[in-house]
C-alpha positions as CSV (number, residue, x, y, z in Angstrom):
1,X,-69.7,-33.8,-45.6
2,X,-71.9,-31.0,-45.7
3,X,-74.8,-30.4,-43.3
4,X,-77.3,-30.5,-46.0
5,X,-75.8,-33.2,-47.7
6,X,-75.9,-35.5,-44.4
7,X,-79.5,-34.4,-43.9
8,X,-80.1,-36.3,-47.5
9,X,-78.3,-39.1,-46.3
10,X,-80.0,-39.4,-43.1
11,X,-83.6,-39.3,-44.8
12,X,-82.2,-41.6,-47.8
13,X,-81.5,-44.2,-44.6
14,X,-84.5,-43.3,-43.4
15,X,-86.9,-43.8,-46.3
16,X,-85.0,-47.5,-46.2
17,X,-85.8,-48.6,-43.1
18,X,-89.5,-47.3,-43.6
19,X,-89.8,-49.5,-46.5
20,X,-88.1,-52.9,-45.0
21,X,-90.4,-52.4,-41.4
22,X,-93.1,-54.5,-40.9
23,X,-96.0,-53.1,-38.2
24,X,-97.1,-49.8,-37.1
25,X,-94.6,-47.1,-38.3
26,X,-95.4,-45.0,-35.0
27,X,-93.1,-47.6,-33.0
28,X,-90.3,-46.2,-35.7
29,X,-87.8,-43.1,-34.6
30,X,-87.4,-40.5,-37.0
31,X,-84.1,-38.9,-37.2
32,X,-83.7,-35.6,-35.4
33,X,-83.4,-33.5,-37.9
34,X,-87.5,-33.5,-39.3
35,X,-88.8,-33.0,-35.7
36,X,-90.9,-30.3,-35.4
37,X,-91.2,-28.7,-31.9
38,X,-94.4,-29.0,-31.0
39,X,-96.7,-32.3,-29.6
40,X,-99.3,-34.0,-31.1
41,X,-101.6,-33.0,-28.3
42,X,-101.3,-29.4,-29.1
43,X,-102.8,-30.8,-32.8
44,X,-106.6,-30.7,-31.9
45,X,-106.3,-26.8,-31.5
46,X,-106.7,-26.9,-35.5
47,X,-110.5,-28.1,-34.9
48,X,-110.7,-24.5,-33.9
49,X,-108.8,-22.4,-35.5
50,X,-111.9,-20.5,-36.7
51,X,-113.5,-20.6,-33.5
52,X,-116.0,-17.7,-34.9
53,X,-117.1,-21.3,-37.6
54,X,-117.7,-23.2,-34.5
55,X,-119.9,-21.2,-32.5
56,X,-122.0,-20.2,-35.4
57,X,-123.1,-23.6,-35.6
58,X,-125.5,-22.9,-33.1
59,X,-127.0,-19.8,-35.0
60,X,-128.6,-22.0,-38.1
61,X,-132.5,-21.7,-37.8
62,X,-133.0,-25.2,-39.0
63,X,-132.0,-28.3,-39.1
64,X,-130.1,-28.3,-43.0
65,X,-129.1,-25.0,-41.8
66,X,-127.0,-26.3,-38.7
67,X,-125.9,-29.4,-41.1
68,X,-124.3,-27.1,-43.6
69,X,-122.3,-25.0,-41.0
70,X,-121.1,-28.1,-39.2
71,X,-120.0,-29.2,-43.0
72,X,-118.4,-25.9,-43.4
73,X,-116.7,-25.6,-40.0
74,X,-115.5,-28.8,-40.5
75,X,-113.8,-28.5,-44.2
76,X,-112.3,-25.2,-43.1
77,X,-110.9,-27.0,-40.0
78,X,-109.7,-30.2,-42.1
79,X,-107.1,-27.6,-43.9
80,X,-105.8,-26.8,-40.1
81,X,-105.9,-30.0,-38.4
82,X,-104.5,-33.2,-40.3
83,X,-104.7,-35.7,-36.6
84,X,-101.7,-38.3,-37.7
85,X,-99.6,-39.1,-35.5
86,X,-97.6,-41.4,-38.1
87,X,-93.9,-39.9,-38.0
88,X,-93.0,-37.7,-40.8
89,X,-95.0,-34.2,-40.7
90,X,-95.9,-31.7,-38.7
91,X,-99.7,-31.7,-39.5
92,X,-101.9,-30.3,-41.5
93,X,-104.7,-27.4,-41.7
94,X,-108.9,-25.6,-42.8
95,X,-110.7,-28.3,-39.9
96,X,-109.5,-30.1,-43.1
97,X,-106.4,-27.4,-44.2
98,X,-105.2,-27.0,-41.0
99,X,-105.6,-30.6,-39.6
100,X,-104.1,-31.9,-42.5
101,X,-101.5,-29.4,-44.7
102,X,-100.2,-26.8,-42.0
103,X,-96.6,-27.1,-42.6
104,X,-94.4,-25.9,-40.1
105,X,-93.4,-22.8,-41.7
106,X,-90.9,-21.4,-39.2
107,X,-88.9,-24.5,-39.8
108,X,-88.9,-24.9,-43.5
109,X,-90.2,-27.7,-44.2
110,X,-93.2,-30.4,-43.1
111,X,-91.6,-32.0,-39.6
112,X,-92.6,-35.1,-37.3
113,X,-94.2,-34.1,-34.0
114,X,-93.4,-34.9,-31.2
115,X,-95.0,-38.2,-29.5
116,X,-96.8,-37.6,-26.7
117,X,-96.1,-39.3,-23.3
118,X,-99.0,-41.0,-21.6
119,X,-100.7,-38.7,-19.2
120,X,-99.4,-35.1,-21.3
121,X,-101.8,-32.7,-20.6
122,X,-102.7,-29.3,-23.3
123,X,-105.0,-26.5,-22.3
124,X,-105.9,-23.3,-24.4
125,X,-109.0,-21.2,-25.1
126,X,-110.1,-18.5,-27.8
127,X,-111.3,-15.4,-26.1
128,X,-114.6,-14.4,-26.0
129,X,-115.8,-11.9,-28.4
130,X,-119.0,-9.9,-30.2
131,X,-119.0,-12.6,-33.2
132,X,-118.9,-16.0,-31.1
133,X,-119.6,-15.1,-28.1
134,X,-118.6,-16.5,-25.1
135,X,-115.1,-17.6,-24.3
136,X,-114.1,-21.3,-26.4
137,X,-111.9,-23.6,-24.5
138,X,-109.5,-26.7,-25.3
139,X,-109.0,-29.7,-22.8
140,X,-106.4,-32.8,-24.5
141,X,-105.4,-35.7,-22.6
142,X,-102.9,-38.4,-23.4
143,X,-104.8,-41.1,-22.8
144,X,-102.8,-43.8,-24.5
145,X,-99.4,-44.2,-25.6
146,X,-98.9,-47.3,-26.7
147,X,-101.3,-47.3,-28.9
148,X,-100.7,-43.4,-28.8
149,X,-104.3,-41.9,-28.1
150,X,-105.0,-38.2,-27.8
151,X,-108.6,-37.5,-26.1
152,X,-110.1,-33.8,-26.7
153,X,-112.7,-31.8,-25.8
154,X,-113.5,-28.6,-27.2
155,X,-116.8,-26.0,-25.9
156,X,-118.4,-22.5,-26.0
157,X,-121.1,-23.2,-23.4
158,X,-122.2,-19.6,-24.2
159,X,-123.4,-20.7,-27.7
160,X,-123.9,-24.4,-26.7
161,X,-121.5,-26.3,-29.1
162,X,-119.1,-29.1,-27.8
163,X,-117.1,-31.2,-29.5
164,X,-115.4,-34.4,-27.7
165,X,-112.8,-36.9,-29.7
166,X,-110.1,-39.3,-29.7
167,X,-108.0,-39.7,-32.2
168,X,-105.1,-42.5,-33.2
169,X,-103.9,-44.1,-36.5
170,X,-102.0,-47.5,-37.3
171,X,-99.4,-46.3,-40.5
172,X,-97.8,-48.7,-42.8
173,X,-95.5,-48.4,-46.2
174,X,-96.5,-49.5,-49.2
175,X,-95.6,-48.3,-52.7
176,X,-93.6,-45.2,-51.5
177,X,-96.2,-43.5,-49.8
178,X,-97.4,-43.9,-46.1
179,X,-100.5,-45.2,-45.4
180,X,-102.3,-43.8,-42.2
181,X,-105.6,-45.5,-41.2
182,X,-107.1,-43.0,-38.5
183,X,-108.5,-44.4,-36.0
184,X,-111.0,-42.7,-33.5
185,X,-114.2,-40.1,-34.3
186,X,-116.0,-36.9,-32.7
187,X,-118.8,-36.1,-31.5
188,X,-120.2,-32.8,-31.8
189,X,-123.4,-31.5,-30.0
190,X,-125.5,-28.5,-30.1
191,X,-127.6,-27.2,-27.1
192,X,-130.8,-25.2,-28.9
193,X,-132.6,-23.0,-27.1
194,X,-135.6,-24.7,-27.2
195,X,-133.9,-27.2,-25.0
196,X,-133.2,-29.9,-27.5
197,X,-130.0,-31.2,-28.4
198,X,-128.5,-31.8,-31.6
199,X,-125.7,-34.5,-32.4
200,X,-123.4,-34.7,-35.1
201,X,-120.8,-38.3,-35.0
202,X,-118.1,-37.7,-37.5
203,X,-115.8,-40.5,-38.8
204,X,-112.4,-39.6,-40.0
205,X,-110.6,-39.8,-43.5
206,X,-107.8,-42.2,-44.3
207,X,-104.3,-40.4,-45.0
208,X,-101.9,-40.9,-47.7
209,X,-98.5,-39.6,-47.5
210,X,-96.6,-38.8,-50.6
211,X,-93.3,-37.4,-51.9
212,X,-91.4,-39.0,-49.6
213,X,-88.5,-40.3,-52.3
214,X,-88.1,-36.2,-53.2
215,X,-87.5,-35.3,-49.7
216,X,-91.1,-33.2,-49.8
217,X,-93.6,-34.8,-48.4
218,X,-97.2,-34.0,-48.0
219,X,-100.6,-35.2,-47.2
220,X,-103.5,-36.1,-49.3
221,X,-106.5,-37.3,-48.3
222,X,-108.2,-40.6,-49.2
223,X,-111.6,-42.3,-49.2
224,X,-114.3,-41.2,-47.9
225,X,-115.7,-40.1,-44.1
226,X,-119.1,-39.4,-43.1
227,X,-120.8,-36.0,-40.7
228,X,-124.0,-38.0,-38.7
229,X,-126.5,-36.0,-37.6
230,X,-129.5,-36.8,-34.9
231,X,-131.6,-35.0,-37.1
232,X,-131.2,-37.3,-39.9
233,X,-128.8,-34.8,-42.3
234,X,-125.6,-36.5,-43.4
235,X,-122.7,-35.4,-45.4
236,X,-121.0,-37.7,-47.4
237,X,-117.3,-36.4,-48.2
238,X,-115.4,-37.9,-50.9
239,X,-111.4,-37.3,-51.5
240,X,-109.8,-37.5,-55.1
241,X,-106.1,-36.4,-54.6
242,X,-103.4,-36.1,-57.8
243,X,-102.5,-39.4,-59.0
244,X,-99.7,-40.1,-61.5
245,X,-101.5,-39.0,-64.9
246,X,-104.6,-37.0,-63.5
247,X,-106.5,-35.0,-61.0
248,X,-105.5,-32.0,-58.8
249,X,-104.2,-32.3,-55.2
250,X,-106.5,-31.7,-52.2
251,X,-109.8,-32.3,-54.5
252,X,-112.9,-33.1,-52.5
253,X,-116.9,-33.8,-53.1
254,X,-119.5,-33.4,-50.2
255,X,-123.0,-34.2,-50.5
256,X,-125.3,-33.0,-47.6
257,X,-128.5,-36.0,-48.2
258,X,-131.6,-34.6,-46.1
259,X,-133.6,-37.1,-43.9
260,X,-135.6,-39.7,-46.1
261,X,-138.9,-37.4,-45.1
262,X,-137.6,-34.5,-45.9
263,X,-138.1,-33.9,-49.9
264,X,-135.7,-31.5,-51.3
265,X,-132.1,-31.9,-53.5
266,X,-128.8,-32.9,-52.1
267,X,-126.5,-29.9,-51.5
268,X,-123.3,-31.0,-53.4
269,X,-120.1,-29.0,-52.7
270,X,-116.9,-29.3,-54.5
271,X,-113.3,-27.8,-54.7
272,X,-110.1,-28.0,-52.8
273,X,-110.2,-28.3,-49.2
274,X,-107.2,-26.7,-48.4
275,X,-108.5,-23.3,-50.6
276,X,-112.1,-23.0,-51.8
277,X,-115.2,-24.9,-52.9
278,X,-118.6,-23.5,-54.1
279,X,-122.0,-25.0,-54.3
280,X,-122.2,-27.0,-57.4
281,X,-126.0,-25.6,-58.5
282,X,-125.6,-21.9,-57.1
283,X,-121.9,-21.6,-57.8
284,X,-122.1,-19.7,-54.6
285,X,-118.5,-20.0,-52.4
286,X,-119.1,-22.1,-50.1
287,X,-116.0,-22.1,-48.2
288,X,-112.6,-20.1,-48.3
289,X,-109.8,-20.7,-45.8
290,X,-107.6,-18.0,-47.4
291,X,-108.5,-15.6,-44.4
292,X,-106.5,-15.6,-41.4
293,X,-106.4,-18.3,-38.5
294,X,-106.9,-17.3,-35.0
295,X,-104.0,-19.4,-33.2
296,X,-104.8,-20.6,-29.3
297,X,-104.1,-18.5,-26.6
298,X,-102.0,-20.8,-23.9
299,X,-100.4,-20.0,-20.7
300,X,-96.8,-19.2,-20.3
301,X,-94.6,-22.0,-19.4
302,X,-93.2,-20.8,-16.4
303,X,-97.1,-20.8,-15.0
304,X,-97.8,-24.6,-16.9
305,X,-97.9,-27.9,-14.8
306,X,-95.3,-30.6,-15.5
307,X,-97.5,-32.5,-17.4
308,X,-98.4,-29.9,-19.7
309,X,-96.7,-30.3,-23.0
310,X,-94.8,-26.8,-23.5
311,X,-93.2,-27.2,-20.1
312,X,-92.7,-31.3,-20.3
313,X,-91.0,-30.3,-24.0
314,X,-89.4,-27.3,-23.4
315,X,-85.7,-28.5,-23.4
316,X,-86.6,-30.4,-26.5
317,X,-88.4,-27.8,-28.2
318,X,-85.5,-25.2,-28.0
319,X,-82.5,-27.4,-29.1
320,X,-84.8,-28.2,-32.2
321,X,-86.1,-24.4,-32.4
322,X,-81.9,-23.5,-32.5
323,X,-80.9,-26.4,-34.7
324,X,-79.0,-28.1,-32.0
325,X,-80.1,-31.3,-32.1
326,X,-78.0,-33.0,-29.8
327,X,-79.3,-31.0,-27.2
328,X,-82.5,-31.5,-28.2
329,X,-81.9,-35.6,-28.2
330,X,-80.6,-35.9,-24.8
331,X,-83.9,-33.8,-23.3
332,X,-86.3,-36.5,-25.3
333,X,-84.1,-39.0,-24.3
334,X,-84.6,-38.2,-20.5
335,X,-88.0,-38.0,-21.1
336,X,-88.6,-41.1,-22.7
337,X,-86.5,-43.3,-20.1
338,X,-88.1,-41.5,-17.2
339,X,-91.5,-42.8,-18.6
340,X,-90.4,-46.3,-19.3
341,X,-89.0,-46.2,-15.3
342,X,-92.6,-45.1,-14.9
343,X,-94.5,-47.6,-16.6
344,X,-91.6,-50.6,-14.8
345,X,-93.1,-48.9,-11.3
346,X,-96.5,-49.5,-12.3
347,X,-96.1,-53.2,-13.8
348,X,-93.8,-53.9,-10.6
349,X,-96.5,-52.4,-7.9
350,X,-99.7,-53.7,-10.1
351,X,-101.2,-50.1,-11.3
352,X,-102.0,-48.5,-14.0
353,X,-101.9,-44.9,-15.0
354,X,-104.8,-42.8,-13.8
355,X,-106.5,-40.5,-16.5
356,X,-106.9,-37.0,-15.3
357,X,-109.8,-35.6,-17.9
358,X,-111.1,-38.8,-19.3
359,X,-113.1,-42.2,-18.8
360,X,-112.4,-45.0,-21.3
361,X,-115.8,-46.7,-22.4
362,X,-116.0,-50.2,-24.7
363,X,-118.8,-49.0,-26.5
364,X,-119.7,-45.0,-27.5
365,X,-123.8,-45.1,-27.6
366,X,-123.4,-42.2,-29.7
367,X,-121.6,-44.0,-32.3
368,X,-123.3,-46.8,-32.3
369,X,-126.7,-45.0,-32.3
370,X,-125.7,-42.5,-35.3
371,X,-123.5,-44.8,-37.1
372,X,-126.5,-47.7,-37.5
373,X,-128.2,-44.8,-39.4
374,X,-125.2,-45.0,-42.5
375,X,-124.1,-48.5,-41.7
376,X,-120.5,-47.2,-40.0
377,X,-117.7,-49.5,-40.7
378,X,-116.8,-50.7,-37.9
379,X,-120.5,-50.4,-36.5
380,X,-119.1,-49.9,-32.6
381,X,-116.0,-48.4,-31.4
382,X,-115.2,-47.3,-27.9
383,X,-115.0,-43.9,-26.5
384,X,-113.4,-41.1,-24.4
385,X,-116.2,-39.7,-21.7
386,X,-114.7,-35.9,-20.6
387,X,-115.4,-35.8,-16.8
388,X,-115.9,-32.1,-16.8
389,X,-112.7,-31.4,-14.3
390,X,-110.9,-28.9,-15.2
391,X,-110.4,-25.7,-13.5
392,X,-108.6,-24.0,-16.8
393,X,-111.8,-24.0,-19.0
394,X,-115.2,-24.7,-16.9
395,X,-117.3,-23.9,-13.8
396,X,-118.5,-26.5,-11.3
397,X,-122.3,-25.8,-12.7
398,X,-121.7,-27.1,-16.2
399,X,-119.9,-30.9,-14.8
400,X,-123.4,-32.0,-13.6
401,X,-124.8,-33.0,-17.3
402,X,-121.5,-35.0,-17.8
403,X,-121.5,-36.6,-14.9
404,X,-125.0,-37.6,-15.0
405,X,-124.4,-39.0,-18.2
406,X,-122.0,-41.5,-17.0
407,X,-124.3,-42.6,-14.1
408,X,-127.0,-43.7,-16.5
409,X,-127.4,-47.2,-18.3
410,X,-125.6,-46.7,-21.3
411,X,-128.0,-49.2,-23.1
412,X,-130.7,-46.6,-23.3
413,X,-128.9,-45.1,-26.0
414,X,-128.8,-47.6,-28.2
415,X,-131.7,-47.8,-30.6
């Protein structure tokens, strides 16, 4: 039998067993053959693959100014980022494009990435130039694996725009496509220079994976999610993918709704995420992600700790890289029984893993506070608290406002 011929084999078993399972599809193991070689905690990098986007958030002179650039940063990110961590693709890209369509090109095809081990560490940053200024940094924890959470944080204190996450989904099967329920949200905020601070809670779209039966899968987006603001400002983003008879792929429909005493029209916005849209009264382009992407600049693995996830994957990474997937099986296979000996320690000698970047809270007062103001579904969910620790991205000076955070009563948020 030929190679390609059991490749189709493999994935006709595969689709199979997807559609007999029952429960969360993440607790499935692909075959070895639609890897990709990178991890899932390398996947919040596509928040920021336009870092110059990001950082001119903080350059809008109002409020619907700094609404729409948040809306546009975060529909050009959408193409770069697609956060699953489901089992069959290598993730997608704009925030939207590249978080949610970026297939992995040097291998061909769309390919499952690789699932994170509790505690995997990935650091990165985008230099600092005239257009954003300062230098933009990337901190991402592992902070869960079974449920598999990945934890993020994202800054350019020169322009004062953060952006702290988590991210998770529970996948199922069901009528040939894969269903991926994202679970999680962000929180972006925006440090003005007149000392206020702006806040922007943003939910995440449900995921629908189709093409499977043809061997080509891809991503559509489904349903709707929702941009917050303190201010009042909220986007509203529909999806409308291609169904059987009608519609075009990657359709979407934002509506930026001003503050109930602000008077003034809705900005509407449609198009394709994963191309273009324009401003559905001026016809103006709104967005366009057909320019390059700026990838993150990481350090080399020989200088990387053994957590982080280019050095913890290497072995892995190259037998997939050179199609020698044998190789490339017996270094994940090490990995993964050296972390179930780890997790038998721990249970034996009554720990737990310690997180390194993170705190764990029941209840995010952000959420709660910003969701009560579009009724969010659920109306609480908890949340990841960055500890500002990191020597790779941030000086001592800028820990203090985090850390003070955590000392007060959370219930003063809530209002």
């Amino acid at each position: 039998m030929s190679e390609q011929a059991g490749e189709k084999s493999s994935w006709t078993s595969f689709l199979k067993s997807l559609a007999g399972f029952t429960g969360d599809l993440s607790a499935m193991t692909a075959p070895p053959f639609i890897l990709s070689p990178t991890s899932l905690t390398e996947f919040p990098a596509y928040w920021c693959e336009r870092p110059e986007l990001f950082a001119a958030i903080a350059d809008g002179k109002t409020e619907q100014a700094r609404a729409l650039a948040v809306l546009k940063w975060f529909i050009v990110s959408r193409e770069t980022s697609l956060f699953y961590r489901p089992l069959y693709l290598h993730g997608c890209q704009s925030t939207l494009k590249g978080q949610y369509t970026s297939r992995n090109e040097s291998m061909g095809s769309e390919k499952k990435p690789l699932n994170p081990v509790l505690g995997e560490l990935f650091y990165g940053y985008w230099p600092a130039n005239a257009a954003r200024g300062g230098k933009t940094t990337l901190v991402v924890e592992q902070v869960s694996h079974h449920p598999p959470i990945t934890a993020y944080r994202i800054e350019n204190l020169e322009k004062g725009v953060i952006l702290t996450g988590h991210s998770a989904q529970k996948t199922s099967f069901s009528g040939g496509s894969i269903i991926v329920k994202q679970v999680g949200h962000a929180v972006l905020t925006v440090s003005l220079p007149s000392g206020e601070t702006e806040e922007y809670l943003i939910t995440l779209p449900r995921l629908r994976i189709d093409g499977l039966w043809y061997g080509s899968p891809y991503i559509e987006l489904a349903e709707t999610n929702y941009i917050q603001s303190s201010t009042g400002w909220l986007s509203t983003i529909e999806y409308k993918g291609k169904g059987y008879f009608s519609g075009k792929s990657h359709s979407f429909k934002a509506t930026l709704t001003p503050p109930s005493h602000i008077h003034t029209s809705p900005h509407v916005i449609e198009g394709t995420w994963h191309t273009t849209s324009k401003d559905s009264h001026s016809s103006a382009v709104f967005h366009d992600v057909t320019s390059p992407k700026e990838e993150i600049t990481v350090a080399p693995v020989e200088e990387q700790g053994e957590w982080e996830s280019r050095k913890l994957w290497f072995g892995v990474a190259k037998g997939i890289r050179e199609g020698d997937f044998e190789s490339a099986a017996t270094f994940k296979g090490k990995i993964e029984n050296e972390q179930r000996q780890r997790r038998r320690d721990e249970s034996a000698g009554g720990t737990t893993w310690e997180l390194k970047h993170f705190k764990h809270v029941e209840h995010d007062p952000v959420y709660e506070r910003l969701g009560k103001l579009f009724k969010a579904n659920p109306p609480t969910e908890d949340g990841y608290v960055y500890l500002g620790n990191d020597d790779h991205c941030q000086p001592i000076e800028h820990r203090l406002d985090i850390l003070d955070w955590m000392s007060v009563d959370q219930s003063t948020f809530l209002i």
